[in-house]
N, C-alpha and C positions, 0 to 999 in steps of 0.2 A: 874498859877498853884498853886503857894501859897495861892493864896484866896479861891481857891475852894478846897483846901485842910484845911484850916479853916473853911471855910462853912460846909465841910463834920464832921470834927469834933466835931461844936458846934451840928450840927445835931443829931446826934450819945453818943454824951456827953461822948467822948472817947480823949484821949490825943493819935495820933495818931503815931508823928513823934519830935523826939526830933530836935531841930533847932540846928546846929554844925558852928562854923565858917567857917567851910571848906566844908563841907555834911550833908545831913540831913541824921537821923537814922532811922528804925522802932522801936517802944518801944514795949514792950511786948507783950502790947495791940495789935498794930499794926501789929506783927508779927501772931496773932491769926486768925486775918481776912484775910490773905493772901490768904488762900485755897478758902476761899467764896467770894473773887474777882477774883481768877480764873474762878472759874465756870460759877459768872457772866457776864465775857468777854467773854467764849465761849458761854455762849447762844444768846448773841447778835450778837457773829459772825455768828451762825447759823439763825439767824433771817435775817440778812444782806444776807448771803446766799439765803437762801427760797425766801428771795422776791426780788432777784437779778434771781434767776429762772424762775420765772414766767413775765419774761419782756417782748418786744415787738421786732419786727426786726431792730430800730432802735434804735440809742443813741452809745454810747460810748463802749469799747472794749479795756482793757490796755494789750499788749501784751512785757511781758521781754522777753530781746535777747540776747546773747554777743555783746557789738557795733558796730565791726567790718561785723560780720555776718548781723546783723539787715539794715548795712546802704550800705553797697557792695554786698550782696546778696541778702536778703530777698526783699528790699526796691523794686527795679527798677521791678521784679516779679512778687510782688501784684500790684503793681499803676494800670496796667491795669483793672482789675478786680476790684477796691476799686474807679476805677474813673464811674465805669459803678454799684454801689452803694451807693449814695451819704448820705444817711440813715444812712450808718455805720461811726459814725467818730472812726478809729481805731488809739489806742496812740502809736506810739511803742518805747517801752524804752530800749535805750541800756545801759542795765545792767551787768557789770563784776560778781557780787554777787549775789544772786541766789534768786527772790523774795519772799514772804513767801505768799504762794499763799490763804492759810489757813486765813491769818490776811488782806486779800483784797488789798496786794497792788498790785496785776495785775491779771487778768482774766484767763491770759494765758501765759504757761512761756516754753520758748526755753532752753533745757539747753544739755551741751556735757555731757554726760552722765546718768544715768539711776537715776529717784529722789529717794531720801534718803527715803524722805517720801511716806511708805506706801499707807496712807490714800488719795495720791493723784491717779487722773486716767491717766495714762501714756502709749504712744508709740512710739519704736523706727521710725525715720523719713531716717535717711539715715545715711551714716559714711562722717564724715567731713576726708580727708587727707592732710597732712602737708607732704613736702619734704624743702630739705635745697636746699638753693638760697642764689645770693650776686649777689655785680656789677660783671662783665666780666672778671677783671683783675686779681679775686681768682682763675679763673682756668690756670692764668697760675707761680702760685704760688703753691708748691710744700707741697702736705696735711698735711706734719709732720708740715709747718711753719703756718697752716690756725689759724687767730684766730675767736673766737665766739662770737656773741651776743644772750644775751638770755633773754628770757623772764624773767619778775617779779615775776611770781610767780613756776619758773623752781628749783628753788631750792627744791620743795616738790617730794610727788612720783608719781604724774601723769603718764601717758603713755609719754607725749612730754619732762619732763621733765626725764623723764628715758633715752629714745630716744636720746637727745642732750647729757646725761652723757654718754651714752656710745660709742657716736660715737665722741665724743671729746676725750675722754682716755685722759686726765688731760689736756691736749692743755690750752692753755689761753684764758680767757673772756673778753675780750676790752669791751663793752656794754650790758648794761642791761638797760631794761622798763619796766612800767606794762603794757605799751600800744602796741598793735600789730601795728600800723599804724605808731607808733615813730619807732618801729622795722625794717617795711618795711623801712623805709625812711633809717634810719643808713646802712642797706643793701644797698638801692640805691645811700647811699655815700661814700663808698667802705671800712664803719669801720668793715667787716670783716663777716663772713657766718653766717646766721640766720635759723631756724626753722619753716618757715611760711605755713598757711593753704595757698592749690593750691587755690585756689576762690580768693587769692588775689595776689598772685605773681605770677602766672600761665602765666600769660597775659599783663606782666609788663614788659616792652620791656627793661628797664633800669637792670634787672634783667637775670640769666640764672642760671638754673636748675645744682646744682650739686650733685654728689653722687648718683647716678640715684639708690641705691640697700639700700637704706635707706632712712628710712619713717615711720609715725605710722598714723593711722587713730581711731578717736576717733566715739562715735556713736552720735546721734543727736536725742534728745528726745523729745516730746510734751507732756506736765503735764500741769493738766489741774483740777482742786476742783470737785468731783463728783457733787456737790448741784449744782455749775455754769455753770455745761456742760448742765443741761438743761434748760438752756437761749436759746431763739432763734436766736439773732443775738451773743452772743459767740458760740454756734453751727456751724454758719453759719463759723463766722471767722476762726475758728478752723478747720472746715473741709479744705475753702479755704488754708489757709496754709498748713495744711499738705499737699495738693494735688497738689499746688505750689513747694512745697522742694523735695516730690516724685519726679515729673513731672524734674526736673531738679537735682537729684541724680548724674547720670552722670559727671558733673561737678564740683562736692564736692571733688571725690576721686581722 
C-alpha cells in the first residue's frame, strides 16, 4: 500500500499523506481529492456491477447469512437442489455483520430485518421465531430464582433483546455470547434460560421449551443489488433460496 501510494503521488506530483509515527494523515492536498476518489470507486463499482449482470448460468454466487441460520437451516435445504446444479459453485458466508452488498462482498444477503439500504432490492422471506428454552431442571426451579443467558449483542434495542429485558424484570445473567451456538450449548449445560430461534432448539432433545406465552419473532429479508439481480445464475440462486425458506416458513416460527 505504501508504495502504491507513492507511486500515485510521484504520479500526480501531489504530496498526498503526511507519514505519522503512529498514522498516516491526509494533507490538504489529499483531503481535496477525496470527493473525486469517491466517485471514482463508484464508477468502478458500477462497472463491476454491469458486467457482473450480464454473466452466464455458471460460476460463483457469494450469498451472506447469519451463521447459525446459513449452516442449521438454510444449508441441509438447498444441497438438494445445488447438488442437481453443479454449474453453480454457491459461497455461503456466515456472516453476523451485514455485508455491503453495494461494495461486492456478496451477491446476495440474508438479513433479520428489512435493509437500511434503500438502493438495495429487497423481500420479506419469512419470520424467524425465538422462545426461551434451557436444560430440564429450569422447570423445576421456581421463575423468580431463573437465571439468564443472553446473547452479545442483547444489550441494544432489538426485538430479542427487548423480549429477554422484559421477561427477565432484573433477574440475573449468569452468561453471555455473541455466538448463538455457544448459547445453545450453555443452555444444554443447565447455566440457566436462553432466548433461542425455534430452528435450533426446537428439536434439541437436551432442551425443553419454557414460557410457552413468550416469544418475538423477527422477519427474514433477501437484499439483493438491483445491477446483480440481473445475472442469470444470481437469479437463479436468489429465486432458489427464496423458494427454499418459503417452502419451509413453517418451521422458522
Amino acid at each position: 500500500m505504501a508504495r502504491r501510494i507513492a507511486t500515485l503521488e510521484q504520479h500526480l506530483g501531489l504530496h498526498l499523506f503526511d507519514r505519522l509515527p503512529q498514522a498516516w494523515r491526509l494533507t490538504c492536498e489529499g483531503e481535496s481529492l477525496v470527493p473525486y476518489a469517491r466517485r471514482l470507486e463508484e464508477e468502478a463499482l458500477a462497472l463491476a456491477h454491469a458486467a457482473h449482470a450480464h454473466g452466464t448460468t455458471s460460476g460463483p454466487v457469494r450469498v451472506s447469512a447469519p451463521p447459525i441460520f446459513a449452516s442449521r437451516f438454510l444449508l441441509p435445504r438447498l444441497a438438494p437442489a445445488l447438488a442437481l446444479a453443479p454449474a453453480i459453485q454457491l459461497q455461503l458466508l456466515g456472516e453476523a455483520r451485514e455485508a455491503n452488498l453495494a461494495r461486492r462482498e456478496a451477491d446476495i444477503a440474508l438479513r433479520l430485518g428489512r435493509p437500511a439500504d434503500e438502493r438495495l432490492a429487497g423481500r420479506p422471506l419469512a419470520n424467524v421465531g425465538y422462545g426461551f428454552y434451557a436444560h430440564p431442571r429450569w422447570g423445576e426451579v421456581a421463575e423468580v430464582d431463573w437465571r439468564f443467558l443472553r446473547h452479545g449483542d442483547e444489550d441494544g434495542g432489538g426485538d430479542t433483546a427487548r423480549c429477554l429485558r422484559e421477561f427477565a424484570a432484573g433477574r440475573s445473567v449468569a452468561f453471555a455470547s455473541n455466538d448463538l451456538l455457544i448459547l445453545c450449548e450453555a443452555a444444554c449445560a443447565g447455566l440457566g434460560v436462553a432466548l433461542l430461534p425455534h430452528f435450533l432448539a426446537r428439536d434439541d432433545r437436551r432442551l425443553v421449551a419454557l414460557a410457552s406465552g413468550w416469544g418475538v419473532q423477527r422477519p427474514l429479508w433477501l437484499a439483493i443489488h438491483p445491477e446483480v439481480r440481473r445475472s442469470p445464475r444470481v437469479a437463479w440462486a436468489s429465486g432458489l433460496i427464496g423458494d427454499t425458506v418459503m417452502a419451509a416458513a413453517s418451521e422458522l416460527v
